[in-house]
N, C-alpha and C positions, 0 to 999 in steps of 0.2 A: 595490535593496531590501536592508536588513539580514538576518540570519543566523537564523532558524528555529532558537527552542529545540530540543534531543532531544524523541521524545515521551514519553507518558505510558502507562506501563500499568494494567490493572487484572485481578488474580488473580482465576481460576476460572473462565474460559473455556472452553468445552466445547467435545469434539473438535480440542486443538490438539496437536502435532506438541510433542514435548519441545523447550525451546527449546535445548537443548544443538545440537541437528538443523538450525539454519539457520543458513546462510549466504549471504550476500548474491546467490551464483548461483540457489541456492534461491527465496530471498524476491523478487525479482525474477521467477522465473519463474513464482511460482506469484500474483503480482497481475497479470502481463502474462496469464495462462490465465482469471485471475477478469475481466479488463477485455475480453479475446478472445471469451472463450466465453459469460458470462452478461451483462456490461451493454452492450458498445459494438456496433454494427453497421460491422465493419470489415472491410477487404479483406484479401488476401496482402501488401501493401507495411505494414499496420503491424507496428512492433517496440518496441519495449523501451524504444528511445529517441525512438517515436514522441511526438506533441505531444500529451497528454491533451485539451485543450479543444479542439484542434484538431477533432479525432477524436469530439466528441460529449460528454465529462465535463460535465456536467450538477450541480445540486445533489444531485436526489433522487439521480444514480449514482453520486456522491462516498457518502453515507449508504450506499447496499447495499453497495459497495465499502470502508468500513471494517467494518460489520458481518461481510464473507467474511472480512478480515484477521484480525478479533479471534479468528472461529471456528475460522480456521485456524493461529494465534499464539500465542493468552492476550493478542495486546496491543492496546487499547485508545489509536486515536490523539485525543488531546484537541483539539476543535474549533479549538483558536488554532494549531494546528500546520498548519493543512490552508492553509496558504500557497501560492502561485505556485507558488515555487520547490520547495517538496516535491510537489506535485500535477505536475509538468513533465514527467513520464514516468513510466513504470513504475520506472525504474531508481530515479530520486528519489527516490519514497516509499518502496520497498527499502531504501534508505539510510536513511531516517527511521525507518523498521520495526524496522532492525537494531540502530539505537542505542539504542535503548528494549530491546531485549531483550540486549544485549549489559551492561548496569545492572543489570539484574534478579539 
């Protein structure tokens, strides 16, 4: 599959974290706690570079899963972004996450 634009943000996000404040050990960790703690039903073996569909990522849990990002970001990821290969892990979209705020 070809190469996933950066994403999209969109200002005035409430309750986010200055984006001076992330970095990719960050933003990683903190969508692997939002996929852990509030949408997936996962054991001790998943991680970071666990398989999101594997693991249960669903439609509606992609949706609550970027509404905790934007709340906890300011960044808004635009629906054409939410490809394979950005949804592939927590790490992935960490990386999609960061490039959108690293623009800003």
């Amino acid at each position: 599959m070809g190469r996933a634009a950066p994403c999209h943000s969109q200002a005035g996000a409430r309750n986010s974290a200055p984006m001076s404040d992330w970095t990719h050990e960050k933003l990683t960790a903190r969508v692997f706690e939002i996929l852990r703690d509030e949408l997936l039903e996962v054991d001790e073996g998943f991680t970071s570079r666990s398989d999101l569909v594997g693991a249960g990522l669903d439609s509606l849990a992609v949706t609550q899963l970027m509404l905790a990002i934007e709340e906890s970001t300011g960044v808004w990821v635009d629906e054409s972004l939410l490809t394979p290969e950005n949804l592939e892990t927590a790490e992935t979209l960490a990386s999609c996450v960061l490039a959108q705020l690293q623009q800003a």
